[in-house]
C-alpha positions, 0 to 999 in steps of 0.5 A, a space after each residue: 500500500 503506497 501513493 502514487 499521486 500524493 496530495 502534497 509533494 511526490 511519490 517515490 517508489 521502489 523498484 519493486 513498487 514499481 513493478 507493481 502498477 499495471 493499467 490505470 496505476 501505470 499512467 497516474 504514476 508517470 503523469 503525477 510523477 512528471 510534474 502535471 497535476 494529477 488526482 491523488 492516489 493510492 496504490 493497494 494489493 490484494 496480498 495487503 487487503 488480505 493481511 489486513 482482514 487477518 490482522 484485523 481478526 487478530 485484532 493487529 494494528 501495525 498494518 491498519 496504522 500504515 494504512 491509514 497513513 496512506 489515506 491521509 496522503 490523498 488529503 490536501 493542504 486544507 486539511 479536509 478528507 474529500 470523498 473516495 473512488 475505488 477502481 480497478 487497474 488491470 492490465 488488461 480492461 475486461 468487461 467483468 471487472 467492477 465499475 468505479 465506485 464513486 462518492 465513497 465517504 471517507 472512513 470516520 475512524 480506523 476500524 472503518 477503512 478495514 471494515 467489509 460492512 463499511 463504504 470504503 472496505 466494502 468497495 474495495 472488497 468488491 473491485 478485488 472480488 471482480 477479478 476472480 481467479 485469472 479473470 482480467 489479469 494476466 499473470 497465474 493465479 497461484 503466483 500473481 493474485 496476491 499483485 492485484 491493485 486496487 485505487 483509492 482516488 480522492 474525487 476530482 471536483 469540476 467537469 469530466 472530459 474524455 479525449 484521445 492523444 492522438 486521431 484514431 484513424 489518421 495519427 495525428 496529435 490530438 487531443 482528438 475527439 473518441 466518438 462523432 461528438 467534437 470535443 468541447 473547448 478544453 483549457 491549453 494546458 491539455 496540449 502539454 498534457 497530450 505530448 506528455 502521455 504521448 511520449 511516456 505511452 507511445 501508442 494512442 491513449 483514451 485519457 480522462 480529466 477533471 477540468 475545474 475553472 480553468 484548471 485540469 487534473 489528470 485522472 486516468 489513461 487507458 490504451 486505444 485501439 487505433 487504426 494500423 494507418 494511424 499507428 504508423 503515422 504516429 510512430 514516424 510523427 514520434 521520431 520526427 519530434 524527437 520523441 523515438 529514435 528511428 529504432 523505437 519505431 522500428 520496434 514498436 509498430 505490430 508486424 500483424 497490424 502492418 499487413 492490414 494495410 498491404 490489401 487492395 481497398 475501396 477508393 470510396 464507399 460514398 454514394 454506394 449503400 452496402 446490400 448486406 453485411 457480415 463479418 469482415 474475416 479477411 481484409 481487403 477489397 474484392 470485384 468479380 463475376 459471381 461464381 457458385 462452385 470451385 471449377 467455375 472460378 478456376 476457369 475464370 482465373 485460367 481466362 484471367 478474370 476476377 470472380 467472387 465464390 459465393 456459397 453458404 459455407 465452403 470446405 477442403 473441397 473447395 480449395 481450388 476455387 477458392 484459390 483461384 477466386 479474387 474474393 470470398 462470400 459465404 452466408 455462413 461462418 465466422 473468424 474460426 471458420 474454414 473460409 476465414 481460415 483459408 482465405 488469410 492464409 492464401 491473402 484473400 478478401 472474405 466476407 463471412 456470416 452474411 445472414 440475409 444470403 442464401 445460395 442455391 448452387 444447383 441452380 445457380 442463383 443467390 438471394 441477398 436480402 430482396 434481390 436476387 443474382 445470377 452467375 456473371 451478376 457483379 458485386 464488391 465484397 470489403 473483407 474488412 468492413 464486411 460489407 457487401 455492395 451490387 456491381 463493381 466498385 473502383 479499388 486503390 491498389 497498396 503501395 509502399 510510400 508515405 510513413 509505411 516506406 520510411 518506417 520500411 526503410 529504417 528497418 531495412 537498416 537493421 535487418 540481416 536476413 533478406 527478404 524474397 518473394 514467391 511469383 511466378 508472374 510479372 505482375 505479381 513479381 513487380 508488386 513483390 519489387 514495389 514492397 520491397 521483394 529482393 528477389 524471388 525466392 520460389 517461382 513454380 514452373 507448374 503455375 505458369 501453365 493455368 490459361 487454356 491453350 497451355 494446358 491442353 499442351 501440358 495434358 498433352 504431354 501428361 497423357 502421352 503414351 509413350 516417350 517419342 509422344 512425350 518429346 513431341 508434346 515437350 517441345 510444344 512447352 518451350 516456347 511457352 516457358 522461354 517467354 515466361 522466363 525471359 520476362 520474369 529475369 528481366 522484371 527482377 533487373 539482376 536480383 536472383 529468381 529461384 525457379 524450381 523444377 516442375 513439381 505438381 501432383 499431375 491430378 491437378 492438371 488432369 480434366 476431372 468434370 464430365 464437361 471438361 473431360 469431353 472439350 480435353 479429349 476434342 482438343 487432344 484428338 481423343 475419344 472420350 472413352 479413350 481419355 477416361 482410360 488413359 486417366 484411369 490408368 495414371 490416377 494415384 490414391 495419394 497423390 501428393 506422395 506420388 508421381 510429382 517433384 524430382 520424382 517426374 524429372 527422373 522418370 519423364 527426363 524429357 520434362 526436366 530437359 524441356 524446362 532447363 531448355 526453356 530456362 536457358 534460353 530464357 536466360 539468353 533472351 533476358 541477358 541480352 535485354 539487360 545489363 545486369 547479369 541474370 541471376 538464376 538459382 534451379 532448384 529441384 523438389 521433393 527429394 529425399 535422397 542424395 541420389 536423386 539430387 545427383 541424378 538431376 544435377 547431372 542432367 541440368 548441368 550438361 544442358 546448361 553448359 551445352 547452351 554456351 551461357 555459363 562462359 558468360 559474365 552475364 549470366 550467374 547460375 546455382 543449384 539447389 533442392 527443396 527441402 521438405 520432406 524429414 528424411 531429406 532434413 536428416 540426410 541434409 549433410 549428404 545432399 549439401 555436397 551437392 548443392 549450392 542452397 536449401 530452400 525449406 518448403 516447410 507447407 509440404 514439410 508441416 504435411 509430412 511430418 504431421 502426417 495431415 493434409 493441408 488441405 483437409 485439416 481445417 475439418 479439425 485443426 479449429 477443434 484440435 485448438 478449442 480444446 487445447 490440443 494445438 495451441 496454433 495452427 501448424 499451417 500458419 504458424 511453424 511448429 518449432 519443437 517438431 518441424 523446427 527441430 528438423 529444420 534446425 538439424 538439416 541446417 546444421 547437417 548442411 553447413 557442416 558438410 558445405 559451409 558456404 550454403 545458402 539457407 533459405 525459407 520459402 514456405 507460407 509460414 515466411 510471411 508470419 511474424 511468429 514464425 519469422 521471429 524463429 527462423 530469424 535464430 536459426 542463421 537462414 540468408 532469406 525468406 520468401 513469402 507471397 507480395 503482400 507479406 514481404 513487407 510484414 517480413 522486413 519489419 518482422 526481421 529488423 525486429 528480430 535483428 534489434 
């Protein structure tokens, strides 16, 4: 038990006191003790409260006596006790914890500031009881509930004014108005006390003050959940005043709330009234065509078109389309449910819980509220808002600039790990560039081949019977890839682009509706019965542990020939565009043993150096293996003689050493995490004493063996804060993660290199 605010004169705690204020008590400190006037107050723990209570059975005086003490430093020069208010100081505000008890009078003797039955004692009892055990506090009951605070104010006299530090939504230095009301003229000493809590806070606070005839007194501050846009601007305005160092800001700005401003958004919502709204599990903002099923937004996006997946409820069966849809809608679900799962982790806008949609998909209609729409009908869903508007609406694309690049700037001052990006496309390519991409650390061959006539060339060679047909549809492919590859070296201007080998299970590229089975067998020159043979006879049970990686290169070797054909002449084409050197770095998937790393590095280094390229200072050229399987991660020491980098593929090496499909886990990672069995998603953030370990050990395998090799990362999981900060410790050169995270990368990094 000990003041805070006294009346008359300052506080001065002990570091162990100090260590003690939480919430309220944190910042009534801070202010009174800079100097500003503040509401006096006092500070009581619950293991005091208790020992006081037994005392008082024992019917003790030496703690009562401290206490009373205590009191009296809430009264002022005029000798007079004011009226009481008992509060709450949490960590952590929660809805449970009792309000402020106000107009408590104050005790007439000793006995009555311990007495339960009193005013005084009773509010105090009843705020520590409000806790319960755990609730609203962060720390374990069995240790920590005998550190609970409670306040005892003396009671501000004049009018009570609320106001923010700082403008919730663009940052800049209040005071600034909570809600829709403006704020009344407030005395100017206000100004001295925002820049105050603001500079001791650094973040946005909700501050309370008693304003009597002219004069303020300061009576509590609590954190406020701003805008990420605000947070920012305010995190730079702070440097600029001198308030942080540009390392303050690099540290202080939340990595996870810096991505919500990375997604396409609404230029303006004004003039347009939203139709529906649900929850906004997703952020960002979407246009396209209605779709109702998975195969009609793959086609969709085959034809480079944007759609939005509209279905009361989506599943693992819906993977694809939703991969393949620019934005989701479901009439059912919410934060936890599958497509809000699914659509963070692939960086799409949804919109969830829209209780006025209803979908019939066999008829392929939607009603929203009264209307009624068909597919090929438009709308434009805001993941973050959860609104739902009819017809396209115009879209700001995300860029770099402003606050967000100087804060990314700074923190590229500190970062020692470099940050790539997975693209297959020019354009997603020059987005990675624009946040900040310093390469390509994954470019998926097999993503190059979605529009149709490319894939009626790839099931081509699929289905091939036999090699000499296999070599013919090949060559079909070449200038395909040349092009793709040529435009991609280019756009990355010199900085290296990791391409990896052909590595799809081939299930993905085979027709599987009756309707597409029939144009692809048209389009191959095949009878229908004759294709649905040919499929039965290369369908697998479990594909994505089947015929797909190295495991195509080594059996089909014309399909390893015709990409390092098409890779090198890509090469050719870009380094006679350009000045730079083309930086390539191939690199084979799926492996599990040396020798199939050796049987494809000798085939890849005789094409490329038949192509006359590599006696050229304009070309730069490496090899590498995905590691994601654990046996290559315990025989990483025999493969990295073999290499120049690992790139763990940590999706499939999450699959793999869990034995669960990505895909269908959301059918119970959400169950497994509610009753404590996961406590995260291994999907979205790494698995560090499993999946980690064998990271770990493959590292340090592999150094061993070769101690020049590059380590990179280039699963969904570079794109995590949590993840990053533990990979950050395991001595990788790089990360790769989709465009839109490239940015949460590079802060996330400097963080951890801080």
């Amino acid at each position: 038990m000990f003041a805070i605010a006294p009346a008359i004169g300052k506080a001065n705690l002990s570091a162990s006191q100090l260590k003690l204020l939480s919430g309220k008590a944190r910042w009534i400190f801070r202010v009174g003790d800079a100097g500003f006037p503040t509401v006096p107050t006092i500070v009581l723990t619950r293991a005091a409260w208790d020992e006081l209570q037994a005392e008082r059975s024992r019917k003790e005086l030496r703690l009562r006596t401290h206490w009373v003490a205590c009191l009296f430093k809430l009264v002022g020069k005029d000798g007079v006790p004011p009226p009481l208010v008992v509060r709450t100081s949490a960590a952590l505000h929660n809805g449970g914890l009792m309000p402020a008890k106000l107009g408590i009078s104050a005790p007439a003797n000793p006995e009555d500031s311990v007495d339960p039955n009193r005013p005084l004692a009773k509010a105090i009892k009843n705020a520590f009881d409000s806790y319960g055990f755990g609730q609203g506090w962060t720390g374990r009951p069995d240790e920590d509930r005998g550190k609970q605070i409670v306040l005892v104010q003396a009671q501000a006299e004049g009018e009570i004014e609320q106001f923010l530090t700082r403008n919730g939504t663009t940052g800049v230095m209040g005071p600034a108005a909570m809600g829709s009301s403006p704020l009344p003229a407030l005395p100017e000493s206000i100004a001295a006390l925002v820049t105050l809590v603001d500079g001791k806070a650094g973040q946005h606070m909700a501050c309370s003050v008693a304003v009597r005839r002219g004069q303020v007194q300061f009576l509590s501050a609590r954190p406020f959940q701003a805008s990420p846009a605000a947070e920012l601007e305010a995190a730079v305005d702070r440097v600029n005043r001198k308030v942080w160092s540009a390392h303050n800001a690099v540290t202080r700005v939340d990595p996870a709330r810096l991505a919500q401003l990375l997604h396409p958004r609404l230029k303006s919502s004004d003039g347009n009234v939203p139709i529906a709204t649900g929850l906004g599990v997703s952020p960002g903002a979407a246009s396209g065509v209605i779709v109702f099923n998975p195969e009609d937004a793959a086609r969709l996006r085959a034809r480079g078109k944007n759609c939005i997946l509209v279905v009361n409820e989506t599943g693992p069966a819906d993977m694809e389309g939703m991969k393949a849809a620019t934005g989701i809608l479901t009439a059912r679900g919410g934060m936890s449910s599958h497509a809000g799962v699914i659509a963070r982790i692939t960086g799409k806008p949804c919109v969830a819980g829209v209780r006025t949609l209803s979908v019939d998909s066999a008829e392929m209609i939607c009603r929203i509220g009264t209307r009624e729409f068909r597919s090929g009908d438009r709308l434009t869903i805001d993941g973050t808002d959860g609104r739902v508007y009819a017809g396209t609406l115009a879209l700001a694309q995300p860029h770099i600039g402003g606050a967000i690049g100087t804060l990314l700037g700074w923190s590229d001052a500190t970062r020692k790990i470099a940050v790539r990006t997975n693209a297959e496309t020019v354009e997603s390519a020059n987005t990675a560039l624009s946040f900040g991409a310093e390469g390509i650390g994954l470019a998926r061959s097999e993503h190059m081949f979605f529009s149709p006539e490319r894939m009626v060339a790839l099931r081509r060679m699929i289905l091939s019977e036999d090699e000499d047909d296999r070599s013919r549809a090949v060559d079909g492919l070449v200038d395909f890839q040349t092009g793709d590859y040529s435009a991609l070296f280019s756009a990355m201007k010199g900085l290296p682009v990791t391409v990896r080998l052909f590595d799809p299970p081939l299930h993905e590229f085979l027709p599987r509706t009756e309707e597409d089975i029939e144009e692809t067998a048209a389009s191959l020159g095949l009878a229908v019965r004759a294709l649905r043979q040919r499929l039965d006879r290369i369908a697998e049970v479990n594909p994505m542990l089947g015929h797909r990686g190295v495991r195509l290169a080594i059996t089909y070797p014309e399909i390893l020939s015709m990409q390092m054909q098409a890779i090198m002449a890509g090469v050719r084409a870009a380094s006679e565009r350009q000045a730079e050197p083309v930086a390539v770095e191939v690199m084979v998937p799926f492996v599990s043993t040396a020798s199939e790393v050796a049987f494809v590095r000798e085939r890849m280094n005789t094409i490329a150096a038949n192509s006359g390229l590599l006696r050229s200072e304009k070309v730069k050229m490496a090899f590498g293996t995905m590691i994601e399987l654990p046996r290559a991660c315990l025989r990483a020491g025999d493969i990295a003689n073999m290499v120049d980098f690992f790139s763990f593929g940590t999706n499939d090496l999450t699959q793999t050493t869990f034995g669960i499909s990505r895909d269908d886990a959301p059918t119970f990672l959400a169950a497994y995490q509610r009753k404590g069995i996961y406590e995260r998603d291994p999907f979205v953030t790494i698995d560090e004493k499993g999946v980690g370990e064998l990271i770990s050990i493959a590292i340090q395998r592999g150094r061993a063996a070769n101690p020049r090799l590059k380590i990179g990362i280039c699963g969904e999981h570079a794109g995590d804060p949590t993840s990053l900060k533990f990979f950050s410790g395991l001595g990788v050169d790089y990360v790769s993660c989709s465009p839109y995270r490239v940015p949460v990368a590079r802060l996330t990094l400097a963080q951890a290199s801080a």
